[in-house]
C-alpha positions in Angstrom: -110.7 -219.2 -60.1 -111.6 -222.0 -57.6 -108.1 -223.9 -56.3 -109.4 -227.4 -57.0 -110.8 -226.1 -60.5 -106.5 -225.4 -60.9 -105.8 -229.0 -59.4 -108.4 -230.4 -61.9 -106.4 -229.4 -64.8 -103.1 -229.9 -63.5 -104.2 -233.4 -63.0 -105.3 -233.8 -66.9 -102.1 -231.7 -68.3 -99.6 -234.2 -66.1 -101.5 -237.1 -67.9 -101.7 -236.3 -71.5 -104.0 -238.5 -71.4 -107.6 -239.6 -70.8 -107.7 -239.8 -66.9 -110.8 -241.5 -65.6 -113.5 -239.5 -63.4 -113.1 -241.9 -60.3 -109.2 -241.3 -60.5 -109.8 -236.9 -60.9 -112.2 -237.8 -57.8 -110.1 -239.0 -55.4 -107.0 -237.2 -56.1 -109.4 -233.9 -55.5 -111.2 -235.5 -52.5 -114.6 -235.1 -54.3 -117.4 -237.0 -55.6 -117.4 -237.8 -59.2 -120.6 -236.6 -59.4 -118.8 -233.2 -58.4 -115.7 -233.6 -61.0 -118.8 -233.8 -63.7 -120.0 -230.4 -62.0 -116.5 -228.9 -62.4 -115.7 -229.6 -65.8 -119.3 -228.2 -67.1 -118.3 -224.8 -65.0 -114.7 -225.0 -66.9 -116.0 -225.8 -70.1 -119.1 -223.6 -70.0 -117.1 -220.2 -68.2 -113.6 -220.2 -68.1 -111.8 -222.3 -71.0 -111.0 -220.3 -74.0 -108.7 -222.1 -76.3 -109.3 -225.2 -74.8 -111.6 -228.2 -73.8 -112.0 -230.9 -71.1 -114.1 -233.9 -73.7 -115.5 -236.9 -72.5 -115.2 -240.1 -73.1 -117.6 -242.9 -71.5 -114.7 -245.5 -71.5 -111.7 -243.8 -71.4 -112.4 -240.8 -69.3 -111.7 -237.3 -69.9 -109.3 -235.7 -71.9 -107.9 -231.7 -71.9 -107.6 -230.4 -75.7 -106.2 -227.5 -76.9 -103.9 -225.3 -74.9 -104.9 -223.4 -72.1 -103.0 -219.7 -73.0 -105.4 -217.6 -70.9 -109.0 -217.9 -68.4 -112.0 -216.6 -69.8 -113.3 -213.5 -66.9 -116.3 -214.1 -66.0 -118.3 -211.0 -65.7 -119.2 -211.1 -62.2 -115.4 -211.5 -60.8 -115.8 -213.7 -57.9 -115.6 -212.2 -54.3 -111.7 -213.5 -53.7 -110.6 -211.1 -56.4 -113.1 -208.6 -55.4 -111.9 -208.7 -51.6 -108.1 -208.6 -53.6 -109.0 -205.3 -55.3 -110.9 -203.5 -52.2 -107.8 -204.1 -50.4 -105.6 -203.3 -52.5 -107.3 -199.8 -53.1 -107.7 -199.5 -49.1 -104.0 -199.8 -49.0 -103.3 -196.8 -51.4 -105.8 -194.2 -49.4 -104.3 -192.9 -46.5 -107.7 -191.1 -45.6 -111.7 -192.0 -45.3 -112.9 -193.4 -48.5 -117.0 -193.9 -49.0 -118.1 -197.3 -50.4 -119.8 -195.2 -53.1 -115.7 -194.1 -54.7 -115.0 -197.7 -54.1 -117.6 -199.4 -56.1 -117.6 -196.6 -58.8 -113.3 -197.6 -59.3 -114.1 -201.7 -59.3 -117.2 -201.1 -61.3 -119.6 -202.7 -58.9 -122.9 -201.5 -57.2 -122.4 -200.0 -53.9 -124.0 -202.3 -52.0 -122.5 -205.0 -53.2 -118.9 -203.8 -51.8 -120.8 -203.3 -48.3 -121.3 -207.1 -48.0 -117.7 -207.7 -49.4 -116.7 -206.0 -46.4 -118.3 -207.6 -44.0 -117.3 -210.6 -45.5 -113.3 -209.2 -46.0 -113.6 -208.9 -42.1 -114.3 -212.1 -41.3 -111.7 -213.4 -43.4 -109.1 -210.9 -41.2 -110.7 -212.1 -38.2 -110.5 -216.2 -39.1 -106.4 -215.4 -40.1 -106.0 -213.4 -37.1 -104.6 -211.0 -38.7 -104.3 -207.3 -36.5 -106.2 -205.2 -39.0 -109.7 -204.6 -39.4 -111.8 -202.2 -42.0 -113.0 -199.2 -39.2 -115.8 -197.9 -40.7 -117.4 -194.0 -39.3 -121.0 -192.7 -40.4 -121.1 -190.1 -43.1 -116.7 -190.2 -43.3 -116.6 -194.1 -44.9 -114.2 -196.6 -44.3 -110.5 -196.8 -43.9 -108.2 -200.1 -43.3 -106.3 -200.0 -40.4 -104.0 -202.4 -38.2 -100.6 -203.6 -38.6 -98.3 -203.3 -41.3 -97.2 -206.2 -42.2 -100.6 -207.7 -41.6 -102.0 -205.6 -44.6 -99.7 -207.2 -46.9 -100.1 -211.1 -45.8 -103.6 -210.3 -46.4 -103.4 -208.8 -49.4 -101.0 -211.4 -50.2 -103.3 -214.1 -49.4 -106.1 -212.7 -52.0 -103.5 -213.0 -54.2 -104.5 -216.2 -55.9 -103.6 -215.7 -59.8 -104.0 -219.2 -61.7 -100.9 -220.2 -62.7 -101.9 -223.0 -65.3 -99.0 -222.4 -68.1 -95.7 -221.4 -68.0 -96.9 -217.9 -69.9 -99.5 -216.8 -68.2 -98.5 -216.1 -64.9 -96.3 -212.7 -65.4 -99.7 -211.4 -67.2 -102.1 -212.2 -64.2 -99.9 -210.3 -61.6 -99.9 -207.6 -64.1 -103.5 -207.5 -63.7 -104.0 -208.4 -60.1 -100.8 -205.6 -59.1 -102.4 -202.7 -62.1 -100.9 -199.2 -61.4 -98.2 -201.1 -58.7 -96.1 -202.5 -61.3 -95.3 -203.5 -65.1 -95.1 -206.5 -67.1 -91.7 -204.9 -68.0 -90.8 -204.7 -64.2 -92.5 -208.2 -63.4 -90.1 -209.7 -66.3 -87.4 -207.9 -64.6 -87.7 -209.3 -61.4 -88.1 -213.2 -63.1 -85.2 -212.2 -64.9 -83.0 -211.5 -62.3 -83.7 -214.6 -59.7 -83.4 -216.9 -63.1 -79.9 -214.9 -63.5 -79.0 -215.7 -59.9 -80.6 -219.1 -59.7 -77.1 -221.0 -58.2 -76.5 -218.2 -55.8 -80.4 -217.6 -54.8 -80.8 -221.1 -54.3 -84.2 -220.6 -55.3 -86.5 -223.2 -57.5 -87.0 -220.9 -60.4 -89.8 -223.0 -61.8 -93.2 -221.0 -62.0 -94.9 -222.8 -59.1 -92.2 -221.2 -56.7 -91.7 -217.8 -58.5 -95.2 -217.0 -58.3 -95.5 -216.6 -54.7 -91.9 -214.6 -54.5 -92.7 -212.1 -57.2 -96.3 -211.5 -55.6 -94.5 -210.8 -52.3 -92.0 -208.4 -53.8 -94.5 -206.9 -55.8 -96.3 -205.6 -52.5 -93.3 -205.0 -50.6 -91.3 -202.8 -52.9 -94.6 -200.7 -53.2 -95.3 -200.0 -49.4 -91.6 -199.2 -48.9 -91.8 -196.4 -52.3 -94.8 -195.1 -50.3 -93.1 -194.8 -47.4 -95.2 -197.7 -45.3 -92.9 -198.9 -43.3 -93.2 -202.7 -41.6 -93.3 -203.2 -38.2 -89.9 -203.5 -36.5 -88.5 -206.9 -35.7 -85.6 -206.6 -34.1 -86.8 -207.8 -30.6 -87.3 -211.1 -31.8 -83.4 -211.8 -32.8 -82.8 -211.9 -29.4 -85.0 -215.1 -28.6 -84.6 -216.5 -32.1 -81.4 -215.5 -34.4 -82.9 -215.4 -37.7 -79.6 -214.1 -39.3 -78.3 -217.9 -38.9 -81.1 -219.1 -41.3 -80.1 -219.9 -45.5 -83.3 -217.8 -45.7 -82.3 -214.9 -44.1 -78.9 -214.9 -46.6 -81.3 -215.3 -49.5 -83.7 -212.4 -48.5 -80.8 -210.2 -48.4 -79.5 -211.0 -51.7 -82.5 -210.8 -53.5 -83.6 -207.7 -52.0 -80.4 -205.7 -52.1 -80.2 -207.2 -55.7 -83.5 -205.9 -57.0 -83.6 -202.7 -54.9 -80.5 -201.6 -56.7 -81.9 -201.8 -60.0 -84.8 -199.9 -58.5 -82.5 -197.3 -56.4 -84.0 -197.8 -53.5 -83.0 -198.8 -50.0 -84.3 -201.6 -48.1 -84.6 -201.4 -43.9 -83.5 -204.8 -42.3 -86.7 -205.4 -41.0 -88.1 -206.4 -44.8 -85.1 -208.7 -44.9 -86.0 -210.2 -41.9 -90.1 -210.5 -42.9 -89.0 -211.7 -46.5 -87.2 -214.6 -44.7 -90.0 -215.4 -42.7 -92.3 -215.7 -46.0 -89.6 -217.6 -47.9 -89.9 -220.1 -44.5 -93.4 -220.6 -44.5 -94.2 -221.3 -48.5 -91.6 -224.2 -48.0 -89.6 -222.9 -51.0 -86.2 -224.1 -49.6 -84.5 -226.3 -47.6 -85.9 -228.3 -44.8 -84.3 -228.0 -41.3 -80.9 -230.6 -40.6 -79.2 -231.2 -37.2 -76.7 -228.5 -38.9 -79.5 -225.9 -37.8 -79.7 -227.4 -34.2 -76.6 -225.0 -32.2 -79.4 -222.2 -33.5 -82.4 -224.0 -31.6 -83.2 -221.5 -29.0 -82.7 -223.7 -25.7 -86.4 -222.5 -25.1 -88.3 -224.2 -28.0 -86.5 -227.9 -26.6 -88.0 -227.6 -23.5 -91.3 -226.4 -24.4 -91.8 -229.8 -26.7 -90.1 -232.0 -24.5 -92.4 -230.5 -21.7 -95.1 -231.2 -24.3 -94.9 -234.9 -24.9 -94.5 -235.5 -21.5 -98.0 -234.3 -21.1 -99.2 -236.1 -24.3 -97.9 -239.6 -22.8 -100.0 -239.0 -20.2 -103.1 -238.4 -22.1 -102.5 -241.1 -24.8 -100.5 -244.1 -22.4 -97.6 -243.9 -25.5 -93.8 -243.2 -25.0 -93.7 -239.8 -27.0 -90.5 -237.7 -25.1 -88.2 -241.2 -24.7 -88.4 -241.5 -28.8 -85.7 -239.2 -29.9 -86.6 -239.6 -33.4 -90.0 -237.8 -32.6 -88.6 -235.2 -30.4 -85.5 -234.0 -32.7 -88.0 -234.3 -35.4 -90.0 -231.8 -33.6 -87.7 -229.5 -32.5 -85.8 -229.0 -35.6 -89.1 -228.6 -37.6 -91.0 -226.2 -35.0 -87.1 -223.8 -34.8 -87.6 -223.6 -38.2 -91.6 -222.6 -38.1 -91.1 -220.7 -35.2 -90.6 -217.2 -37.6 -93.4 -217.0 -39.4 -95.8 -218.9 -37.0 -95.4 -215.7 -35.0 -96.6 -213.0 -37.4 -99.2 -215.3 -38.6 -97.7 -216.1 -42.0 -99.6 -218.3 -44.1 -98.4 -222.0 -43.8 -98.1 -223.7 -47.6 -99.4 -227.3 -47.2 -101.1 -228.3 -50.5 -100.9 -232.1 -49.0 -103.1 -231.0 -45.9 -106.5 -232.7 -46.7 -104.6 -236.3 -47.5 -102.7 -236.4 -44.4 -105.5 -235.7 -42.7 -107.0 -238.6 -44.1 -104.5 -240.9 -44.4 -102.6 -240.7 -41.0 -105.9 -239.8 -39.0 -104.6 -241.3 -35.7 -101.3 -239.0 -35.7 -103.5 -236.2 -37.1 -105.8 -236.5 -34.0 -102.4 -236.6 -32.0 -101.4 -233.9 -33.4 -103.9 -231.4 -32.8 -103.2 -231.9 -29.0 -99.7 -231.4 -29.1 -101.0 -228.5 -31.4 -102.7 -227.2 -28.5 -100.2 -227.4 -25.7 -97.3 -226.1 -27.3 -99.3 -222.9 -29.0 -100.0 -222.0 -24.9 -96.2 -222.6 -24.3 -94.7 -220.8 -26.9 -97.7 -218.3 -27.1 -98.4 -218.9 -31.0 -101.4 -219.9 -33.5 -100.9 -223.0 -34.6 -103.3 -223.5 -38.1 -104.3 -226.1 -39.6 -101.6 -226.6 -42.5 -98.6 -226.6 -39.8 -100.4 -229.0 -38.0 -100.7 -231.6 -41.2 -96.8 -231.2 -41.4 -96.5 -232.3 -37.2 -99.0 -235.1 -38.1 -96.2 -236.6 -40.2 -94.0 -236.7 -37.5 -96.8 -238.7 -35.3 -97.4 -240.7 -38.1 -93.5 -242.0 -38.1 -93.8 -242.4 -34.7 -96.6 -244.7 -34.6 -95.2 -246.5 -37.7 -91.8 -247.1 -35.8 -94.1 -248.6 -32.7 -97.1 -250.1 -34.0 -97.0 -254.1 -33.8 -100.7 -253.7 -34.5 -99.9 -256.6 -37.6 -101.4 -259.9 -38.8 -98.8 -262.4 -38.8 -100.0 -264.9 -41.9 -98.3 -267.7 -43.8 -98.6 -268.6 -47.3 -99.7 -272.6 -48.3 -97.9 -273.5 -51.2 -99.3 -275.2 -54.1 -97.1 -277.3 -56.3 -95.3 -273.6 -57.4 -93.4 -272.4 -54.4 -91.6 -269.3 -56.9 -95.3 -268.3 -57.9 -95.5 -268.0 -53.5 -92.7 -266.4 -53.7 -93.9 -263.6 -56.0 -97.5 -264.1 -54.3 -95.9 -262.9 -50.7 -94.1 -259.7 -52.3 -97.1 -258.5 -54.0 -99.7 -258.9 -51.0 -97.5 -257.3 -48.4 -96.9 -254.4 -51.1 -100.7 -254.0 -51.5 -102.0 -255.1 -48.1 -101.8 -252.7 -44.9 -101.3 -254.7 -41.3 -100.1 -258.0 -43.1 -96.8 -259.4 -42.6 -96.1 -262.9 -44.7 -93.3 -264.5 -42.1 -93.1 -267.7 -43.8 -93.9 -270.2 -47.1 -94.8 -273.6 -45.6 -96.0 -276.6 -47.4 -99.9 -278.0 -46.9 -98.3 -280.6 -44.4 -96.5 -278.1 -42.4 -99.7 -276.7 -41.1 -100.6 -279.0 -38.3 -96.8 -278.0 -36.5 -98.3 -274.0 -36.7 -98.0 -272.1 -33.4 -100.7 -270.0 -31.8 -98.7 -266.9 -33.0 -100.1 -267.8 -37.1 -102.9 -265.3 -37.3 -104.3 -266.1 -41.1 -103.1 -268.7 -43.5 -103.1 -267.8 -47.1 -103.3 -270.9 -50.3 -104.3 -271.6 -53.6 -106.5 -274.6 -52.3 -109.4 -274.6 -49.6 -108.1 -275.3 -46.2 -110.8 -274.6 -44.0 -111.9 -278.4 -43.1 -107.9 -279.1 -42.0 -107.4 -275.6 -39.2 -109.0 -273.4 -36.9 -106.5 -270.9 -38.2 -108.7 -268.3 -40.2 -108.0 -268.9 -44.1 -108.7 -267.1 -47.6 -108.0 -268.4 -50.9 -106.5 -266.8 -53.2 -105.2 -267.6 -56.7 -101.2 -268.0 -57.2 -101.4 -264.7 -59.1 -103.6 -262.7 -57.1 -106.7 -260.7 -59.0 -108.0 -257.7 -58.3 -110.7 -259.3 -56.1 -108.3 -261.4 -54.1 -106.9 -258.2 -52.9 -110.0 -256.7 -52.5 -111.1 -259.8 -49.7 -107.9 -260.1 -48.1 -107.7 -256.4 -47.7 -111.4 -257.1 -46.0 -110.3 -260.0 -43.6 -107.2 -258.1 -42.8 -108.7 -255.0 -41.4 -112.0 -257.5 -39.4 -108.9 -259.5 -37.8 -107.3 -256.2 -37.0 -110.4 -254.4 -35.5 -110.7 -254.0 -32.0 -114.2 -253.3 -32.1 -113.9 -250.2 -30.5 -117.0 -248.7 -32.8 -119.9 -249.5 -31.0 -122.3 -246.7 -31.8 -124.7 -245.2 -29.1 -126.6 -243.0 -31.2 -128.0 -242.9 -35.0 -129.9 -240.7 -37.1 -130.7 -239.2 -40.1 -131.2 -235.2 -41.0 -131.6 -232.4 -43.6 -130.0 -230.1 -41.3 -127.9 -227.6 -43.8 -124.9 -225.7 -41.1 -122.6 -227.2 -39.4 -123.4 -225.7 -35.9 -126.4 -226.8 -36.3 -125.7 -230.5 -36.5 -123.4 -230.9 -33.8 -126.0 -228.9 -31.5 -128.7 -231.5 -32.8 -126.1 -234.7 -32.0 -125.1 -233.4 -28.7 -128.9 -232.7 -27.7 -129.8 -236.1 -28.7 -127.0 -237.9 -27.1 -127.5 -235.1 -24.0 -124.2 -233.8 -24.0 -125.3 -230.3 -24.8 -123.0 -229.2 -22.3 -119.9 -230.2 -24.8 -120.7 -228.0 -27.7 -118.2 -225.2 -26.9 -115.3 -227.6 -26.8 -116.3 -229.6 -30.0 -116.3 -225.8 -31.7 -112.8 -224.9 -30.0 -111.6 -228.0 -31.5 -112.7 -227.1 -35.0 -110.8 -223.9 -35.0 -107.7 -225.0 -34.2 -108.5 -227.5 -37.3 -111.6 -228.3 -39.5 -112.4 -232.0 -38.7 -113.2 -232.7 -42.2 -111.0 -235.9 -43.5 -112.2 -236.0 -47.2 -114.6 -238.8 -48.7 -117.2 -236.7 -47.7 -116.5 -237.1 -43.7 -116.2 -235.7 -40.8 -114.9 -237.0 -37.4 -115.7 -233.6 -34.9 -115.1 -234.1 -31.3 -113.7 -232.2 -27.8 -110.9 -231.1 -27.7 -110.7 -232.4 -23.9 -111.6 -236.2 -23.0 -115.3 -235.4 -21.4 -115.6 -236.4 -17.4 -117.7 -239.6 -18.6 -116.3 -243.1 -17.5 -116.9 -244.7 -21.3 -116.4 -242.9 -25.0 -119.7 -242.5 -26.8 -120.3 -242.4 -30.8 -123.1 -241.1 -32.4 -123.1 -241.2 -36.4 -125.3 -239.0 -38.4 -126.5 -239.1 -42.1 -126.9 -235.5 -43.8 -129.7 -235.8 -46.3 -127.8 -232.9 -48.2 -124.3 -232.2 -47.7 -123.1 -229.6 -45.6 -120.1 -227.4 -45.9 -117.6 -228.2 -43.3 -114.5 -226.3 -43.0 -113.0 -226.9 -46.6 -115.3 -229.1 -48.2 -118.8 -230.7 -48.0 -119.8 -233.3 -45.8 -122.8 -236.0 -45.8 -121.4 -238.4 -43.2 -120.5 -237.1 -39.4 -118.9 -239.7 -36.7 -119.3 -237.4 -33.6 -117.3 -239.3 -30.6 -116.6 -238.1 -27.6 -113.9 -240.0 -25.4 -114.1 -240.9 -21.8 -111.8 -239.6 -18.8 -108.4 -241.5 -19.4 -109.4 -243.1 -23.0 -107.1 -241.1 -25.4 -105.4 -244.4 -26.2 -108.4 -245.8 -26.9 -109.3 -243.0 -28.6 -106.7 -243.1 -30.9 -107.3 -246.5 -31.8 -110.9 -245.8 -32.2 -109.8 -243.0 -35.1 -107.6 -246.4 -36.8 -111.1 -248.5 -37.0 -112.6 -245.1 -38.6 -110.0 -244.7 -40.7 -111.1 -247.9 -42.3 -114.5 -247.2 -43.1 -113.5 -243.6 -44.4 -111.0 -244.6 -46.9 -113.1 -247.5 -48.5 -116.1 -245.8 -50.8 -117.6 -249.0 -50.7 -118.0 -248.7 -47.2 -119.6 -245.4 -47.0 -122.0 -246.5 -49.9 -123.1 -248.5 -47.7 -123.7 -246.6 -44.7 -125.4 -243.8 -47.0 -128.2 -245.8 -47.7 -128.5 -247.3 -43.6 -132.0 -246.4 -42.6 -131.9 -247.7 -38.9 -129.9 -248.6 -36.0 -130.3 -252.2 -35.8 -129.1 -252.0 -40.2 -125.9 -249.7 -38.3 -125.1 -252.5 -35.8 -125.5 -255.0 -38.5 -123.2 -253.4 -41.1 -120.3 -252.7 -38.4 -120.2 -256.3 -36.6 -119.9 -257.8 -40.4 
């Protein structure tokens, strides 16, 4: 079942409530066109005892309760890929796709083209396995160890929508591994040992645990053992870590039920997988005697060579570099074996802090050479949030206003609180009376009243009534951001396509703008992170400022959207930076930001035919 299918109800069950379409839209990162699509697929295929209704005013509305999810006769290919791995793992010898599709009850050839497609997958996780395949013997999985079981772990994707159901979807998905009686066992048991686990026992967090003891008690009854980690304690003490205290417990608890024994290395990979789903704690300057001496040079050595790129003070800031360093000693662990990085928060951040985003993919870069890692995209979102702080703590990029008062300086009062609450970049210093205005200094940016002032200053003005509408927001919020550009988006290049890949656009932009040269950079970039930021956007550019003395933009209109990464696109800003313009790069990536998160905006653009309509829309 499709993720943001499970977000979409989520959404309606936290309500209880009719939730409107545009509100389901944005919290998904869709159209609402596309929420329509999705409840039609729930309603029509997958909702049993249950129903998403409509209502033209109100919204929707989820009725009935959700106790189980209709399967759909052809099982899509995630839990296909889940089963022929899973029944790869349990052959030791040559298997032919003929006994594989004859056990899943599919055609032959549709397992070959699962394959290919399971390979890929292993290949874009980087995972040290692969399917080998010999003429006239079959196919066999082979590779590492514990790379089997992240993989097979990350096809694990059960939906999790009540309470109830959860326990009887692993019992499906893990058939012939394990029982509902040993599944309940196992809930039991962490539930039991909540206070000294330390473990959220709610279902959210239990899901992923059991899933991951599921396949690790197996491969160690069947003798498979996991690849020993023991060189790694000497770089990186793991046994200092609350998780590594937890994995032991919880194994040795559950393995003597099962009589069993349990080799320190699953300890030691259990604590790595507790790390990377972000089940417990977050890392304190209790952790930092532990911080490998190693890791603080390598991201100190790091922001000195972002300053250089972006003209900011990154190493001097120690809130940014402890920040770092206690948050990558933490990572470190499962970042090395490739452990997949839960960051359900990814798409927004990279949205909403698309400057330290952008900033982040280069320190992403440097310090994966350094400390000889993969860096993916989720662990990347959570180093954004450290940029972002960063830039928050330094940016004086602000409109310093005042507020006119009418004859009701409390209704000012109450009018000052609200705007700088709902307007970004505005900063209300002072209430001054309409006489005051003729003793302002230069430093007054934007005067905000109840009455027109234009005729009496120079100052720029907007009037607004003493309790501000919806619409007073909406033009203040307009002004705000047109005083704050820089007018760093000055477009070189503008089109319009029906081109349907990805690869195929930014060969098209690049040949138009003749850059072809940059292609392989703009395609290393979007591997270490799709450059998809949500609305329907994408921003995809070098990884490496380009040897040219100015930046160049190009903006291209898909007539159909395009699948980009993790979501479709219709809307691509392609800009490449010149030698030495990071900063202004990064600036550049703020004006963007503008247009991205404001619909209205990209309504507009949508329907822009030429480039003279392009430089109209951006200069107003």
């Amino acid at each position: 079942m499709r993720e943001k299918y499970v977000k979409l109800i989520v959404s309606l069950q936290e309500k209880r409530g009719f939730v409107k379409g545009s509100e389901l839209a944005q919290k998904l990162r869709v159209s609402d066109r596309t929420i329509r699509s999705y409840i039609r697929d729930l309603n029509e295929n997958y909702l049993i005892d249950a129903k998403i209704k409509n209502n033209k005013n109100k919204g929707y509305i989820l009725t009935g309760e959700i106790k189980e999810i209709r399967r759909s006769q052809q099982i899509e290919f995630e839990e296909r890929a889940f089963f022929i791995i899973k029944y790869l793992m349990e052959k030791n010898d040559w298997v032919t796709y003929e006994e594989i599709a004859e056990d899943l009850l599919f055609s032959s050839q549709t397992i070959r083209n699962d394959v290919l497609k399971i390979q890929q997958l292993m290949d874009d996780q980087l995972r040290d396995i692969k399917v080998e395949s010999i003429i006239f013997q079959g196919i066999k999985l082979v590779g590492s160890e514990i790379d089997k079981r992240l993989f097979l772990d990350s096809l694990s994707n059960p939906p999790a929508l009540t309470n109830s159901n959860f326990i009887k979807s692993l019992s499906h998905y893990f058939k012939n591994w394990t029982t509902v009686k040993e599944l309940n066992d196992y809930v039991s048991y962490i539930e039991q040992n909540v206070d000294q686990l330390k473990i959220p026992s709610n279902d959210e967090n239990l899901l992923p645990i059991i899933s991951y003891l599921v396949i690790c008690l197996k491969r160690i009854e069947a003798l498979h053992s996991i690849d020993d980690a023991s060189h790694l304690l000497d770089k990186y003490d793991i046994t200092q870590t609350k998780e590594y205290s937890i994995s032991k417990k919880l194994l040795h608890g559950i393995a003597k039920q099962r009589s069993i024994n349990i080799p320190e290395a699953e300890i030691i990979y259990l604590s790595f997988y507790l790390m990377s789903q972000r089940l417990l704690f977050e890392a304190t300057k209790d952790n930092e005697p532990h911080i490998p001496e190693e890791i603080k040079r390598n991201i100190t050595e790091a922001l000195v060579q972002l300053e250089k790129e972006y003209h900011m003070d990154f190493s001097n800031d120690s809130q940014l570099s402890s920040g770092l360093i206690l948050h990558l000693s933490r990572d470190i662990y499962p970042l090395l074996f490739n452990f997949y990085i839960e960051n359900s928060f990814v798409t927004t951040i990279k949205q909403e802090y698309i400057q330290a985003y952008y900033i982040s993919v280069s320190f992403a870069h440097l310090i994966s050479q350094k400390l000889e890692i993969n860096i993916p995209e989720n662990e990347i979102g959570y180093l954004a949030l450290h940029f972002a702080s960063f830039i928050e703590r330094k940016n004086k990029n602000v409109i310093q206003a005042m507020i006119v008062s009418g004859r009701n300086k409390p209704a000012s009062v109450l009018l000052k609180r609200e705007l700088e609450q709902k307007v970004a970049g505005l900063q209300i210093s002072n209430i001054i009376t309409f006489e005051e205005i003729s003793f302002l200094s230069s430093e007054t940016q934007l005067l905000i009243s109840p009455i027109e002032l234009n005729e009496v200053t120079t100052i720029p003005t907007i009037q607004v009534c003493e309790l501000a509408t919806e619409k007073d927001i909406h033009n203040l919020k307009e002004l705000v951001n047109k005083l704050l550009s820089k007018k760093l988006l000055k477009v070189n290049y503008f089109n319009r396509t029906s081109l349907n890949k990805k690869e195929s656009v930014l060969k098209y932009m690049l040949q138009e703008m003749n850059i072809e040269h940059l292609y392989e950079s703009l395609i290393e970039r979007e591997r270490l992170s799709t450059t998809e930021v949500g609305n329907g956007v994408a921003i995809p550019h070098p990884l490496s400022p380009s040897n040219q003395s100015q930046m160049r933009i190009g903006i291209l209109i898909l007539e159909k959207p395009v699948f980009w990464g993790s979501d479709e696109v219709n809307l691509v800003f392609l800009v490449i930076p010149g030698k030495d313009k990071q900063a202004e790069m990064s600036q550049l990536m703020e004006e963007i930001h503008r247009i991205v998160i404001n619909k209205e905006y990209l309504k507009l653009l949508a329907n822009i035919k030429t480039k003279e309509e392009l430089d109209t829309f951006l200069e107003s």
